[in-house]
C-alpha positions in Angstrom: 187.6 139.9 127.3 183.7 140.8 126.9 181.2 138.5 128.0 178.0 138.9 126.7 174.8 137.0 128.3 171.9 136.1 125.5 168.3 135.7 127.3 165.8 134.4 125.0 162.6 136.5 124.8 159.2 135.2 124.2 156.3 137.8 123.1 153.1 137.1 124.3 150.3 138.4 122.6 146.6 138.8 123.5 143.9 139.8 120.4 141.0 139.6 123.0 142.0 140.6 126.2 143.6 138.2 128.0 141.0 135.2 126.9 143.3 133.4 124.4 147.2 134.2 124.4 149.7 133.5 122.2 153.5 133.3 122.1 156.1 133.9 119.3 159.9 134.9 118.7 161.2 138.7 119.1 161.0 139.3 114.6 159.0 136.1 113.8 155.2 136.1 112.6 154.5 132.8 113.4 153.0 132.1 117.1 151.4 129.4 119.2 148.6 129.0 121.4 149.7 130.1 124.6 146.6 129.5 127.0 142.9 129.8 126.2 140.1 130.7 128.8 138.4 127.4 130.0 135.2 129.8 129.3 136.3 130.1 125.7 137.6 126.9 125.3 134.3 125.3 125.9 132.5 127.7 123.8 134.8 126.8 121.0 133.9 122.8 121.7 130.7 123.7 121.5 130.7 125.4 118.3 132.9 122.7 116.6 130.3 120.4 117.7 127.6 122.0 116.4 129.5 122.3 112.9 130.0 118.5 113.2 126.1 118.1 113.2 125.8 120.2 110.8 128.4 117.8 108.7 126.1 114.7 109.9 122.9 116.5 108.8 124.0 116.6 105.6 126.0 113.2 104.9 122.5 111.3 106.0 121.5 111.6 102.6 123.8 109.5 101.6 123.8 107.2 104.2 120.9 104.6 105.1 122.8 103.8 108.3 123.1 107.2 109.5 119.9 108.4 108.3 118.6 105.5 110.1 120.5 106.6 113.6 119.4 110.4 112.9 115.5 109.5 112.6 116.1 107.7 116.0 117.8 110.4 117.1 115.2 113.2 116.5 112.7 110.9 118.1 114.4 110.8 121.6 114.8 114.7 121.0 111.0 115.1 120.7 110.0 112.5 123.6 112.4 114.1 125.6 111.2 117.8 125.2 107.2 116.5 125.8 108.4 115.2 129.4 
């Protein structure tokens, strides 16, 4: 009688060195976020952040409300950088 054992393998996978990593299946393409540097991570919030202003910026125009709140917005910016 032959026994055989089976041990499931995971890849991991780095594209920047060692900041994000990702793991997938031995002969599959599709893979999953592993672990991401907090260093990174942050970076990335920032940058979605500053593609949801972007998104707000635009959407003002049609939007008394948020027009509104962006006016008041870039007034506390300004009074702030004077102090």
């Amino acid at each position: 009688m032959t026994v055989s054992k089976i041990t499931e393998v995971t890849i991991f996978e780095s594209p920047d060195g060692g900041r994000t990593v990702y793991a997938r299946n031995p002969g599959s393409a599709t893979r999953e976020l592993y672990s991401r540097e907090p260093v990174l991570q942050k970076e990335l919030d920032e940058l979605e952040q500053s593609r949801r202003w972007v998104e707000i910026l635009g959407a003002r125009k049609d939007n008394p409300a948020l027009d509104e709140l962006c006016q008041q917005v870039e007034i506390i910016y300004e009074l702030s950088r004077k102090e």
